[in-house]
N, C-alpha and C positions, 0 to 999 in steps of 0.2 A: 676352450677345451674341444678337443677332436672326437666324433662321436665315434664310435666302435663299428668298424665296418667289417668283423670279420664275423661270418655264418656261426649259426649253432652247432651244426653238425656239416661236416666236409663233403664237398660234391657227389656225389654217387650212391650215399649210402644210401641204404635203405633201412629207416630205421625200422618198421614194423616186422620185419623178416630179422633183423638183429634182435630185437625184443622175441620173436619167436622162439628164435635156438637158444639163449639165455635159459629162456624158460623150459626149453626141452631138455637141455641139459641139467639145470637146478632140480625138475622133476623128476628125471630117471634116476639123479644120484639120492636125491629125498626116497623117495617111493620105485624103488627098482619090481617092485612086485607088480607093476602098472604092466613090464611088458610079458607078463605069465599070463596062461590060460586058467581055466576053472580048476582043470588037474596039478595046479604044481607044475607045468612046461613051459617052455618057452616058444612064445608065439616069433617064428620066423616072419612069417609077413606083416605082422604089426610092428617088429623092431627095424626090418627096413627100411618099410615105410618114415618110422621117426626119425630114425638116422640119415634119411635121406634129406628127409622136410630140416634138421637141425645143420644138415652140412650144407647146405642149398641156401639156409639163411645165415651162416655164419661169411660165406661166401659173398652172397649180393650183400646183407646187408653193413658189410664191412666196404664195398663199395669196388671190390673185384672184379675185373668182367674180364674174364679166359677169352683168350684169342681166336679158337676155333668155334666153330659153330656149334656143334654137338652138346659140347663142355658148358658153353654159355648157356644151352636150353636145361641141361641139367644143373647146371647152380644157377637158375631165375629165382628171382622171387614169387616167380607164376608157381615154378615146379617147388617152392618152400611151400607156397599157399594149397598146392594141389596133394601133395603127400602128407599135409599136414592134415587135411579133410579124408583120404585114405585113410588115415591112419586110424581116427574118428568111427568113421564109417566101419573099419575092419574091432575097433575094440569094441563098439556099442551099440552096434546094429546086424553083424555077421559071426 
């Protein structure tokens, strides 16, 4: 019997940035009050930040890498992991 030579998961991806946006998504749609402020508003810079951190990791870690430079630094997994910490930092600390 021939043992099983084909990966877990398909070259490129990233799984931790895929597990990220799952979860950003799952959460916004569970608890949409996450991205309000203390008033009942909508916090702008905290739902960019998420949406950004959740399309950045839906992007890498689906294993997609945009041709141009720019595009690339905006859907990393750096820029998942760094908007993700924005985001953080802007709901529970500013």
């Amino acid at each position: 019997m021939k043992a099983a030579s084909t990966p877990p998961v398909a070259p490129g991806m990233q799984v931790l940035c895929l597990l990220i946006a799952l979860s950003v998504m799952a959460g916004g749609t569970a608890y949409p009050a996450l991205l309000l402020t203390s008033d009942g508003k909508v916090d702008h810079g905290l739902a960019t930040a998420i949406f950004w951190a959740m399309s950045a990791g839906f992007v890498s870690g689906v294993g997609f890498i945009p041709e141009t430079l720019i595009w690339r630094w905006i859907f990393s997994c750096r820029a998942c992991l760094a908007t993700l910490m924005l985001a953080i930092l802007l709901k529970f600390f500013l």
